[in-house]
Every structure is written in C-alpha cells, then in structure tokens.
PQR file with spaces between the fields and no chain letter, atoms N, CA, C, O and H, PARSE charges and radii, in Angstrom:
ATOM       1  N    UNK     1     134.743   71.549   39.838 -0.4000 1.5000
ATOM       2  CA   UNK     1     135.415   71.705   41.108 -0.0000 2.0000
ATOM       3  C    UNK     1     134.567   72.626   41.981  0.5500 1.7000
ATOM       4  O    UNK     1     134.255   73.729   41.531 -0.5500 1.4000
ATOM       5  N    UNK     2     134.150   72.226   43.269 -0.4000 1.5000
ATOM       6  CA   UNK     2     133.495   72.902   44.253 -0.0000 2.0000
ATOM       7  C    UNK     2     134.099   73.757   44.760  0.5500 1.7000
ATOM       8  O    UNK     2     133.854   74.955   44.621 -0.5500 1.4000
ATOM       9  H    UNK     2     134.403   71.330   43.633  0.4000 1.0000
ATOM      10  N    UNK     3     135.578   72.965   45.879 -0.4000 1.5000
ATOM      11  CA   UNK     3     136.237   73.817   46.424 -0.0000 2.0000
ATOM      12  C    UNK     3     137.638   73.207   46.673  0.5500 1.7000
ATOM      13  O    UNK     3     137.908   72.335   45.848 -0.5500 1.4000
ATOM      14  H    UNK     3     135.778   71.992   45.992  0.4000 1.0000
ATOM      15  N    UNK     4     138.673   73.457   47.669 -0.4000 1.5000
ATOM      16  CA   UNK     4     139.787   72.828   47.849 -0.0000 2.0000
ATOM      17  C    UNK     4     140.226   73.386   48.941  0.5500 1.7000
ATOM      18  O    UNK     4     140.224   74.554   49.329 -0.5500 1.4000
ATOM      19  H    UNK     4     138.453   74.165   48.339  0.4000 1.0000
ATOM      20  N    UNK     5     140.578   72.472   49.359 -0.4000 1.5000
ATOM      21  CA   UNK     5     141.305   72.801   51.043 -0.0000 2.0000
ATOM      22  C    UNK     5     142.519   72.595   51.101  0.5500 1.7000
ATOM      23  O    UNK     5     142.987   72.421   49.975 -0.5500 1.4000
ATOM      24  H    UNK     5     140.579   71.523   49.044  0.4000 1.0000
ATOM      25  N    UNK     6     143.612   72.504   52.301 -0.4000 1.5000
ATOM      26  CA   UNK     6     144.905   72.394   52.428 -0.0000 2.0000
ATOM      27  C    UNK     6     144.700   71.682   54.241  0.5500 1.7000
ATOM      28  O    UNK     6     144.271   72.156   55.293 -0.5500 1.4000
ATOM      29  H    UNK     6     143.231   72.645   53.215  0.4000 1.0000
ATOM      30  N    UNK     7     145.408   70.028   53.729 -0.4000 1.5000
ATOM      31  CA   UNK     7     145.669   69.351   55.201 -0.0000 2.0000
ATOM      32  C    UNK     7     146.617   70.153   55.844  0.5500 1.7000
ATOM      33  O    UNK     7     147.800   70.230   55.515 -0.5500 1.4000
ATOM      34  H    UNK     7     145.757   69.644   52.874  0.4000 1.0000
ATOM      35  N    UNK     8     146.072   70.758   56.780 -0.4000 1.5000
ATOM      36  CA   UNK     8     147.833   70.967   57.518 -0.0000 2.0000
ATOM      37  C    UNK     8     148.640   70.507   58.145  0.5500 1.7000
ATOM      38  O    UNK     8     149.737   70.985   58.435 -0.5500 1.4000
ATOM      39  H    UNK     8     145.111   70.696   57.048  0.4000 1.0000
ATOM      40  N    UNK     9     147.876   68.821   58.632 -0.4000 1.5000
ATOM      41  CA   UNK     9     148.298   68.440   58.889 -0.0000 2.0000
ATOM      42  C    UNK     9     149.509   67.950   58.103  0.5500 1.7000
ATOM      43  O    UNK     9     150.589   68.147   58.660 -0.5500 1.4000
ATOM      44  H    UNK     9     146.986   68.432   58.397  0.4000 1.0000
ATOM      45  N    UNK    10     149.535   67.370   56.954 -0.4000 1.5000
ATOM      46  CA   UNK    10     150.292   67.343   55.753 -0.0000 2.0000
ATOM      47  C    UNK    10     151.188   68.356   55.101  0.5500 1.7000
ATOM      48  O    UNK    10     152.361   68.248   54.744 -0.5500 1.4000
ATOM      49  H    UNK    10     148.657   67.210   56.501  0.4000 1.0000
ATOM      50  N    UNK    11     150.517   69.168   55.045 -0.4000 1.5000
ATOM      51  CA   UNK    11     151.386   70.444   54.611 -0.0000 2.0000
ATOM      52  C    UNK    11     153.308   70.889   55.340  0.5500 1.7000
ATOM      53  O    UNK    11     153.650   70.746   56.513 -0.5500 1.4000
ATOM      54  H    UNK    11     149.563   69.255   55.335  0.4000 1.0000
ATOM      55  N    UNK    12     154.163   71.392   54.228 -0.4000 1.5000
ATOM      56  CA   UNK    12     155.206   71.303   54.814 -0.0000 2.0000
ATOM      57  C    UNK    12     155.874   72.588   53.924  0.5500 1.7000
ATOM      58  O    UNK    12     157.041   72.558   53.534 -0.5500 1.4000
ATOM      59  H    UNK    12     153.885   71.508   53.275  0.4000 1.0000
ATOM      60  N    UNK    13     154.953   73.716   53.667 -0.4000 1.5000
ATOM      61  CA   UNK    13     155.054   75.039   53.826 -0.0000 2.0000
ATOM      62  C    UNK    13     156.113   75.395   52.530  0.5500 1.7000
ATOM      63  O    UNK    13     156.639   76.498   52.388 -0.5500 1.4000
ATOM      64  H    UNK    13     154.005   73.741   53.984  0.4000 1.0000
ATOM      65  N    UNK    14     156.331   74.143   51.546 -0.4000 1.5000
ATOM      66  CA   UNK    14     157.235   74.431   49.875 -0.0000 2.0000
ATOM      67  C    UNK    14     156.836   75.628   49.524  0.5500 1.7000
ATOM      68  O    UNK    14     157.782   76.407   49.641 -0.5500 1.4000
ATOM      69  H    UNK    14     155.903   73.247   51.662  0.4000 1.0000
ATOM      70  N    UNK    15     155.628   76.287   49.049 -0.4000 1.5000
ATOM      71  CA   UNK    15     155.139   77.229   48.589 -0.0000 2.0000
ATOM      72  C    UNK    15     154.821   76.801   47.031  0.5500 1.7000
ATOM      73  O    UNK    15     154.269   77.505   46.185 -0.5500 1.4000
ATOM      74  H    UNK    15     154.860   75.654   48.954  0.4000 1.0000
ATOM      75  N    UNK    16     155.275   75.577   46.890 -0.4000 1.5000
ATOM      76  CA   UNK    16     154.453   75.568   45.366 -0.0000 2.0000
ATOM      77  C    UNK    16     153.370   75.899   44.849  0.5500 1.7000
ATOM      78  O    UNK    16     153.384   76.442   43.745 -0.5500 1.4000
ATOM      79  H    UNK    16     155.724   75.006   47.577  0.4000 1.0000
ATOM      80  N    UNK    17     152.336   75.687   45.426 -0.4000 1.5000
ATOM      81  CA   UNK    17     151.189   76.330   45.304 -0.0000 2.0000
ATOM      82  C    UNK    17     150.870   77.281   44.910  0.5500 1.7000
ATOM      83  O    UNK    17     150.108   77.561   43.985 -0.5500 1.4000
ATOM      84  H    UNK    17     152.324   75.246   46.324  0.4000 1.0000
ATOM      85  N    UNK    18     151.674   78.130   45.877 -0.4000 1.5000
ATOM      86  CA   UNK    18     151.144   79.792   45.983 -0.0000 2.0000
ATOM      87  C    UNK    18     152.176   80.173   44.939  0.5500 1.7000
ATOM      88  O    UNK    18     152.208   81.353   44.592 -0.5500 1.4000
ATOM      89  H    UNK    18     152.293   77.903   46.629  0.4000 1.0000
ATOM      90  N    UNK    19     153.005   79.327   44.411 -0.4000 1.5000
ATOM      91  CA   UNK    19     154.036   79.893   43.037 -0.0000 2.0000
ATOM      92  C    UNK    19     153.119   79.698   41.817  0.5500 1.7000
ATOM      93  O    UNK    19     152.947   80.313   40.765 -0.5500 1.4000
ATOM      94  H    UNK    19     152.979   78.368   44.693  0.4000 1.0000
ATOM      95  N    UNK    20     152.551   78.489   42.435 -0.4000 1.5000
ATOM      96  CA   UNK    20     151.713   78.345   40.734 -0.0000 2.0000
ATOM      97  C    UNK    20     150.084   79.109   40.945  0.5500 1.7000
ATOM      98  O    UNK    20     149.552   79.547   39.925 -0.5500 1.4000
ATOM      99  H    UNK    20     152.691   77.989   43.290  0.4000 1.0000
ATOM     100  N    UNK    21     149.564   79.202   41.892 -0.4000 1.5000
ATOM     101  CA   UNK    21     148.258   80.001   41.455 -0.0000 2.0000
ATOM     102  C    UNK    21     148.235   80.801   42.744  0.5500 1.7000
ATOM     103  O    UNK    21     147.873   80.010   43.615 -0.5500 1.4000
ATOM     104  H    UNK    21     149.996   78.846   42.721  0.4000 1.0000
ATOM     105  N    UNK    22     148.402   81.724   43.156 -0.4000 1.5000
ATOM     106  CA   UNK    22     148.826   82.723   44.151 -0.0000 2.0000
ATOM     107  C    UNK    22     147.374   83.367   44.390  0.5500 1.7000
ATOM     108  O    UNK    22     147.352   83.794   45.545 -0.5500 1.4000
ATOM     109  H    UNK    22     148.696   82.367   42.449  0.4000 1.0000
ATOM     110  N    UNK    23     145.866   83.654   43.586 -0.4000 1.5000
ATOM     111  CA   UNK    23     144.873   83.809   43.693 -0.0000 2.0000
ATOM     112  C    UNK    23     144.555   82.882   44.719  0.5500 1.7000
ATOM     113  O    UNK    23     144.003   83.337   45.721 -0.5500 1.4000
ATOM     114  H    UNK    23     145.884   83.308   42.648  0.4000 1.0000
ATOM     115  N    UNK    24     144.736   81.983   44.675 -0.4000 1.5000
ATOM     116  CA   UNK    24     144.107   80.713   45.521 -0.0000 2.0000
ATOM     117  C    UNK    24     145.073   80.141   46.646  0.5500 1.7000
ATOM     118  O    UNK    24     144.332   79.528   47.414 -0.5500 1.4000
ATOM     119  H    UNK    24     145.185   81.613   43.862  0.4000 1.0000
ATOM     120  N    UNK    25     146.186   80.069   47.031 -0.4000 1.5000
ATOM     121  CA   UNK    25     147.006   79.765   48.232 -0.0000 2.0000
ATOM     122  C    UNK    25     147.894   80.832   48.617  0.5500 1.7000
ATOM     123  O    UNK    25     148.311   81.732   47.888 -0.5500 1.4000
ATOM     124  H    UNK    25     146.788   80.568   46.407  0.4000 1.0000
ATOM     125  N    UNK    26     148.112   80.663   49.695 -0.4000 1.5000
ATOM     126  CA   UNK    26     148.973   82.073   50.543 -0.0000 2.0000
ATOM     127  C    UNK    26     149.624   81.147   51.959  0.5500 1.7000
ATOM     128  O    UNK    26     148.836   80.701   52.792 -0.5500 1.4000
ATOM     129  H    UNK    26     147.773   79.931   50.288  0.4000 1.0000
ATOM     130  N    UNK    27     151.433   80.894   52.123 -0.4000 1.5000
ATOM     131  CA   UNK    27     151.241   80.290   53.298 -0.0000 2.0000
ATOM     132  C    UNK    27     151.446   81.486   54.487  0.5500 1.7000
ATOM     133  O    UNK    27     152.141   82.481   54.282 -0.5500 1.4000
ATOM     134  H    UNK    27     152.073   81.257   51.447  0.4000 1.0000
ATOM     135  N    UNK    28     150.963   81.313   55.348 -0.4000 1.5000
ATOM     136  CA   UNK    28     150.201   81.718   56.469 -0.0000 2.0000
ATOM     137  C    UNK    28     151.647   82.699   57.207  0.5500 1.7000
ATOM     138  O    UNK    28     152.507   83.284   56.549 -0.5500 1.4000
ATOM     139  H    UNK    28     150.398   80.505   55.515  0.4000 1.0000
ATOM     140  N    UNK    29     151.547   82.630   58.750 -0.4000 1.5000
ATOM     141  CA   UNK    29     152.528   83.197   59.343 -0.0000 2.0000
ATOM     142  C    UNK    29     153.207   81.777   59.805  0.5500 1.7000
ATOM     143  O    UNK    29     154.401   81.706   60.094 -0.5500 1.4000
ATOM     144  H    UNK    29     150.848   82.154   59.284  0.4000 1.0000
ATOM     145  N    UNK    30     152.482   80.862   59.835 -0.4000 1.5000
ATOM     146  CA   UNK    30     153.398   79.765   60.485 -0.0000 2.0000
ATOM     147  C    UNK    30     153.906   79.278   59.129  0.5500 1.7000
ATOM     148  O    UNK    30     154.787   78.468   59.413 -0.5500 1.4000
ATOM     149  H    UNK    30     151.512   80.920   59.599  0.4000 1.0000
ATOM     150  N    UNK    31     153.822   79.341   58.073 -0.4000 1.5000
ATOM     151  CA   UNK    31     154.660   78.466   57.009 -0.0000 2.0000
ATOM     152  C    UNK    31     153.584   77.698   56.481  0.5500 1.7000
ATOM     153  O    UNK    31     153.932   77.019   55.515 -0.5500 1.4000
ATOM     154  H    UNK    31     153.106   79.999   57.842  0.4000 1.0000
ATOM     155  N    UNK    32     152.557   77.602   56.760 -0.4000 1.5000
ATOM     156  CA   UNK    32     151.604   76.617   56.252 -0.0000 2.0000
ATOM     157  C    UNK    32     150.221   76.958   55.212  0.5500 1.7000
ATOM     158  O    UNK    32     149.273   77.670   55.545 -0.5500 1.4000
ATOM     159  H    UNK    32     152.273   78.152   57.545  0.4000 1.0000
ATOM     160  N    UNK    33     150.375   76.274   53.914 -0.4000 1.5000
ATOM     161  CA   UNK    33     149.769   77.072   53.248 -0.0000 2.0000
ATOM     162  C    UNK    33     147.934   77.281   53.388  0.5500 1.7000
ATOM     163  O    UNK    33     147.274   76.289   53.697 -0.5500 1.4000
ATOM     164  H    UNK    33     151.145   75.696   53.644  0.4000 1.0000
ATOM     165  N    UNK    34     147.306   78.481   53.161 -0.4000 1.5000
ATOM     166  CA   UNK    34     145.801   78.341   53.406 -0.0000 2.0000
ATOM     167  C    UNK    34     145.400   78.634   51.933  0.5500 1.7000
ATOM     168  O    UNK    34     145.993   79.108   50.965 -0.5500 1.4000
ATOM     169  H    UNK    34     147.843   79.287   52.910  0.4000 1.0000
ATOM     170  N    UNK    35     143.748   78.007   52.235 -0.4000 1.5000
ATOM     171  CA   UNK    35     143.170   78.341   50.611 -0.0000 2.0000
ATOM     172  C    UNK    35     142.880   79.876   51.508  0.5500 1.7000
ATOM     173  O    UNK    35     142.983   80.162   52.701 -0.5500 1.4000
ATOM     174  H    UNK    35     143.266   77.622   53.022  0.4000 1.0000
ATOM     175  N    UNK    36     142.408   80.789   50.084 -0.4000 1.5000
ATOM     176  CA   UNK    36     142.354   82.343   49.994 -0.0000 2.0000
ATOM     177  C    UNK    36     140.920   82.867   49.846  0.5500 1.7000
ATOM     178  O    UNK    36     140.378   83.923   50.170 -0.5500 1.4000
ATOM     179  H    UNK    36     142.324   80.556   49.115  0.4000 1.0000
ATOM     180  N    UNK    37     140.424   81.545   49.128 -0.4000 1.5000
ATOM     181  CA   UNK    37     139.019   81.532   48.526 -0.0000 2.0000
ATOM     182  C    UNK    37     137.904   81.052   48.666  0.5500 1.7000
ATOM     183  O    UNK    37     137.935   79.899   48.237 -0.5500 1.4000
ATOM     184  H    UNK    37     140.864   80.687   48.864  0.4000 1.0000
ATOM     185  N    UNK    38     136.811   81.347   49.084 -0.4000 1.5000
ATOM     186  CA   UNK    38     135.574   79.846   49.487 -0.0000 2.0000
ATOM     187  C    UNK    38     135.618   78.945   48.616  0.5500 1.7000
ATOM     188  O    UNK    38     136.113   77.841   48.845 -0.5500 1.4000
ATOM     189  H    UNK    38     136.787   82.283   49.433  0.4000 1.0000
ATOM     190  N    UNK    39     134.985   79.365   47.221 -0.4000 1.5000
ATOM     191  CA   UNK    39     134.930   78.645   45.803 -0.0000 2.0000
ATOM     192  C    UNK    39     135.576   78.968   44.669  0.5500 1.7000
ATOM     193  O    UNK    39     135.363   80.072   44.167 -0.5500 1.4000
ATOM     194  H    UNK    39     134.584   80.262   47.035  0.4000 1.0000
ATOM     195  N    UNK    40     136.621   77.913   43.973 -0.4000 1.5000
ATOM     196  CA   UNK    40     137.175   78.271   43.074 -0.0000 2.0000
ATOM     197  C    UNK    40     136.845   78.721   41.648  0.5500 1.7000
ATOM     198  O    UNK    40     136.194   78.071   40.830 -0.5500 1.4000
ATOM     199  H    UNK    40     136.794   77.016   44.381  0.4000 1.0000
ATOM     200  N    UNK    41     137.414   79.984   41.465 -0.4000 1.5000
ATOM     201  CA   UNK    41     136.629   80.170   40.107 -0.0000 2.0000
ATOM     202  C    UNK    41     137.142   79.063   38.718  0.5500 1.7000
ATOM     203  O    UNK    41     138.216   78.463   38.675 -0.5500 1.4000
ATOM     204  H    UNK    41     137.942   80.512   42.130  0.4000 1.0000
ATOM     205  N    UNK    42     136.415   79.033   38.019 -0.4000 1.5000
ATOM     206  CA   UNK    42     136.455   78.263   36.764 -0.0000 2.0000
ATOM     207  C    UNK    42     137.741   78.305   35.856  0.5500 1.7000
ATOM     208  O    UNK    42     138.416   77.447   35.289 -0.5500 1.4000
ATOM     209  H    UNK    42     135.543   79.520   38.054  0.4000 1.0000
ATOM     210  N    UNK    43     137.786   79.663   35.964 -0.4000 1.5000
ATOM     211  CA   UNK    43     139.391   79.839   35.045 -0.0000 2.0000
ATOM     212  C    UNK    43     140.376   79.675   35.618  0.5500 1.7000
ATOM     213  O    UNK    43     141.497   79.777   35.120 -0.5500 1.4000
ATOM     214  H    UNK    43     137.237   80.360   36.425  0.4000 1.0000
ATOM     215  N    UNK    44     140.013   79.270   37.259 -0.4000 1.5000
ATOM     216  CA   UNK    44     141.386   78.731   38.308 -0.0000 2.0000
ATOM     217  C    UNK    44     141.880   77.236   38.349  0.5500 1.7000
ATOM     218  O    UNK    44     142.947   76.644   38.508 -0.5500 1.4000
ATOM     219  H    UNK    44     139.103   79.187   37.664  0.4000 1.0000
ATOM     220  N    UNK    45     140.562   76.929   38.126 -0.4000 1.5000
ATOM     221  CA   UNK    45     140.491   75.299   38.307 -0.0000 2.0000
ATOM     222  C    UNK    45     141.716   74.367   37.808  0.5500 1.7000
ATOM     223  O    UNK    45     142.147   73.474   38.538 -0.5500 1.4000
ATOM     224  H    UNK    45     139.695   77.410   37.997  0.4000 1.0000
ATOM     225  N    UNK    46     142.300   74.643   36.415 -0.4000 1.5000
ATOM     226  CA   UNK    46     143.073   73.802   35.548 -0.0000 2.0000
ATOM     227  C    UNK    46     144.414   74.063   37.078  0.5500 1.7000
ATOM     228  O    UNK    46     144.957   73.189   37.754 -0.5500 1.4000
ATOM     229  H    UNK    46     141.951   75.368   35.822  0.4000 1.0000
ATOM     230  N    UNK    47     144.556   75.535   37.158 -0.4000 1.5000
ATOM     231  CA   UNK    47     146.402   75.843   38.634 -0.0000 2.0000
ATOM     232  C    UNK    47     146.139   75.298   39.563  0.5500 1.7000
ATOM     233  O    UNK    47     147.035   74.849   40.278 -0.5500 1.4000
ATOM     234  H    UNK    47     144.115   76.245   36.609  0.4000 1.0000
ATOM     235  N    UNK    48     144.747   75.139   39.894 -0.4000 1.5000
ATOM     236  CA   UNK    48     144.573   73.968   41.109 -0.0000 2.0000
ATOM     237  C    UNK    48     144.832   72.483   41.487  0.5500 1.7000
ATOM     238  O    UNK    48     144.918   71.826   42.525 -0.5500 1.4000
ATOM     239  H    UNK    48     144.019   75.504   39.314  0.4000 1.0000
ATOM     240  N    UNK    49     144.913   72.278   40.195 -0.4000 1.5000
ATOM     241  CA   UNK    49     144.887   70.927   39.973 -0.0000 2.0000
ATOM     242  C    UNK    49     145.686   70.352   39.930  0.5500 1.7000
ATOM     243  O    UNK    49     145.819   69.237   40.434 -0.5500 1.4000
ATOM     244  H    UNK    49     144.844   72.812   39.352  0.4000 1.0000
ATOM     245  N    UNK    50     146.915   71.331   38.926 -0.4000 1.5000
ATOM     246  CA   UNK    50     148.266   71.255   39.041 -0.0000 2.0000
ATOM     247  C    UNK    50     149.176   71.779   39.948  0.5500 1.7000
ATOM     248  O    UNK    50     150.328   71.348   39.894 -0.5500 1.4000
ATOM     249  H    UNK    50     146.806   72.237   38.516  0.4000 1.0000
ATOM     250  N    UNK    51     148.830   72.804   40.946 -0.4000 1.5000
ATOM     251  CA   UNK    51     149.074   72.788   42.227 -0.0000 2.0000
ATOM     252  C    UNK    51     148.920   71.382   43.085  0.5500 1.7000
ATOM     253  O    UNK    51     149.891   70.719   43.446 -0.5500 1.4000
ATOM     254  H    UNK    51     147.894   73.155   40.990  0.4000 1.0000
ATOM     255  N    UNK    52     147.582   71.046   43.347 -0.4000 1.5000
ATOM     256  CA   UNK    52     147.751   69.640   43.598 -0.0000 2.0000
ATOM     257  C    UNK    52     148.195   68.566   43.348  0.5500 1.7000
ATOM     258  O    UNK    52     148.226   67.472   43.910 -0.5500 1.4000
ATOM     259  H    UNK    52     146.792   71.585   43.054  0.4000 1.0000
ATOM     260  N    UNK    53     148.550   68.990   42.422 -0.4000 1.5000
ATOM     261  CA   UNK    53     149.721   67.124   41.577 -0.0000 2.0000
ATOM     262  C    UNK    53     151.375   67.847   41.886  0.5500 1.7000
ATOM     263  O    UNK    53     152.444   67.304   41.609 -0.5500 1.4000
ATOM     264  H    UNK    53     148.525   69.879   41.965  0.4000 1.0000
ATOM     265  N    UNK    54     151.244   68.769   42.325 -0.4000 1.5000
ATOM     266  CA   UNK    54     152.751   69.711   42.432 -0.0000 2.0000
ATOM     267  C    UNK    54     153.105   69.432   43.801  0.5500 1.7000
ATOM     268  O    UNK    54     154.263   69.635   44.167 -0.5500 1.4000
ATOM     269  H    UNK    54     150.375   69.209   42.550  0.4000 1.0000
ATOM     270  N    UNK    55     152.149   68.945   44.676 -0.4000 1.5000
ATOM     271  CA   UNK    55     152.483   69.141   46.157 -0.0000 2.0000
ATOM     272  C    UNK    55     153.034   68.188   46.679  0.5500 1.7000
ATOM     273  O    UNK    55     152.203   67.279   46.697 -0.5500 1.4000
ATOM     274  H    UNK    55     151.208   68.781   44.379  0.4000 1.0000
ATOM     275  N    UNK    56     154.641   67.623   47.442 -0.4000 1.5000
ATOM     276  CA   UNK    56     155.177   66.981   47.652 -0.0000 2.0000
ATOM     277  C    UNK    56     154.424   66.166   48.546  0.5500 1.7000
ATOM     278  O    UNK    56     154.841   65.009   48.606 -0.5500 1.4000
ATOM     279  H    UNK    56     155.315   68.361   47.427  0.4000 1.0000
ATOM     280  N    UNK    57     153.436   66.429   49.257 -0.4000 1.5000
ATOM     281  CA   UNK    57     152.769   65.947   50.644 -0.0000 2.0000
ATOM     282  C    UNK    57     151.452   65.519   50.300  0.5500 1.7000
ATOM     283  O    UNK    57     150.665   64.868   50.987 -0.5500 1.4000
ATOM     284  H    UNK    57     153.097   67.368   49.208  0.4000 1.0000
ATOM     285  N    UNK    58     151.297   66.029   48.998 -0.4000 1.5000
ATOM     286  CA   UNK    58     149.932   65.649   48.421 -0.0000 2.0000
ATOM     287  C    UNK    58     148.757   66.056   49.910  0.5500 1.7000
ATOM     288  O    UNK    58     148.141   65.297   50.659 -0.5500 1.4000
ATOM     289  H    UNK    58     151.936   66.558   48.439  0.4000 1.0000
ATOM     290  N    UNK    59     148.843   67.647   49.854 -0.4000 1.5000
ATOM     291  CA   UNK    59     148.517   68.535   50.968 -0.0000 2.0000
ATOM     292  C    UNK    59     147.104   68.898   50.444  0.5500 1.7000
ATOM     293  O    UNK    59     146.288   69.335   51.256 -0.5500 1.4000
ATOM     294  H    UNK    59     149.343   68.263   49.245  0.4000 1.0000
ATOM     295  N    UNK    60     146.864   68.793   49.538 -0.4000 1.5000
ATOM     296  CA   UNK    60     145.692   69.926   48.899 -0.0000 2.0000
ATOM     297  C    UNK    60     144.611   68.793   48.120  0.5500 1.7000
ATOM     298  O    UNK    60     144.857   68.026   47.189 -0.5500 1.4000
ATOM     299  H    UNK    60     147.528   68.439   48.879  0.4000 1.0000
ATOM     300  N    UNK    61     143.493   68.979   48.784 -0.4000 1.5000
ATOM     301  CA   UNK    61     142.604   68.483   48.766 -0.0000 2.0000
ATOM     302  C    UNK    61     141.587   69.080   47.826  0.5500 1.7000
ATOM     303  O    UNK    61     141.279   70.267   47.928 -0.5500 1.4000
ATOM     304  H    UNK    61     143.294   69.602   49.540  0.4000 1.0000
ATOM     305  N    UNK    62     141.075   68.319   46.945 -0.4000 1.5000
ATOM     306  CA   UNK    62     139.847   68.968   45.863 -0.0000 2.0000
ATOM     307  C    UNK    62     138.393   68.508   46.193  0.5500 1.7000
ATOM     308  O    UNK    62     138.175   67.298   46.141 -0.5500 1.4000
ATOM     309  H    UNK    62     141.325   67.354   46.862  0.4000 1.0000
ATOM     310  N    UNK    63     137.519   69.235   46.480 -0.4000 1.5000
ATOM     311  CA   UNK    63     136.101   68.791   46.519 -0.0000 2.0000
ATOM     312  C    UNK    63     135.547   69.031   45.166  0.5500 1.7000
ATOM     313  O    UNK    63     135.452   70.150   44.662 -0.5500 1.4000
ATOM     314  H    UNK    63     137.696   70.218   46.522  0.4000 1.0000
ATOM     315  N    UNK    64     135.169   67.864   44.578 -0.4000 1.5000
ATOM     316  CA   UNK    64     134.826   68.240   43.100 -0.0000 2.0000
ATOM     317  C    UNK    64     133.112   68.226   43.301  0.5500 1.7000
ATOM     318  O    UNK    64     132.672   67.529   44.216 -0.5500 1.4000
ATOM     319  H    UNK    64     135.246   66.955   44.987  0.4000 1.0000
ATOM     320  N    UNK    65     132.180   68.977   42.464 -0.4000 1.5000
ATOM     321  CA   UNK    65     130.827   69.184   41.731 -0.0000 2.0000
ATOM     322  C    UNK    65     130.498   67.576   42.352  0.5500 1.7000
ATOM     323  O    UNK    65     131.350   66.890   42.916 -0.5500 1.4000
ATOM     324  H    UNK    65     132.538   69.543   41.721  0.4000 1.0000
ATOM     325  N    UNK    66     129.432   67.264   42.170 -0.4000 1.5000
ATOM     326  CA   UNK    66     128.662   66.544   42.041 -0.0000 2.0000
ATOM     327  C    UNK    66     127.630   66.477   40.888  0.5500 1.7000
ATOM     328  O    UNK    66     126.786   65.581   40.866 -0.5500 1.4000
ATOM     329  H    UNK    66     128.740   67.821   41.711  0.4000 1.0000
C-alpha cells in the first residue's frame, strides 16, 4: 500500500474509519473524513483496508505499491 485518500465527494462523515484506525482518519470540522498521513505505515495497512471495506460510501480510496 502506497497511500489512501478519502472522496469527499462520497464521504458522509459515519466516522467508521476514524473508529477503526484513528492514526490514519480524523473527520474534519465539516463532518468529512481526511487522511492524517502522507504514507501509510505497514503495521497500519491491514485497519486500512478494513476501514475501507467498512465504509458505507465506499469513500476511501487505496493507492497500492506497484
């Protein structure tokens, strides 16, 4: 995993995310969640992922390695 972003356009401010890996999402002042981090660390990767399969809006976007 490279990195991961959050559509906001998509986004609809649940907070699952930031329940399951709180290192890596925070929602904002408007309700909308942001990544926290440039690049995700390694031992984050597995809450990211499942943050992303957690997200009703399927909001959170993964840029994986090449």
């Amino acid at each position: 995993m490279k990195s991961v972003k959050i559509i906001e356009d998509a986004c609809i401010g649940c907070g699952a995310c930031e329940a399951i890996v709180d290192d890596v999402f925070k929602l904002n002042d408007d309700g909308i969640s942001t990544v926290i981090i440039d690049e995700v660390p390694e031992e984050l990767e597995e809450d990211v992922r499942d943050a992303a399969e957690s997200c009703p809006t399927e909001a959170i976007a993964i840029e994986e390695d090449n």
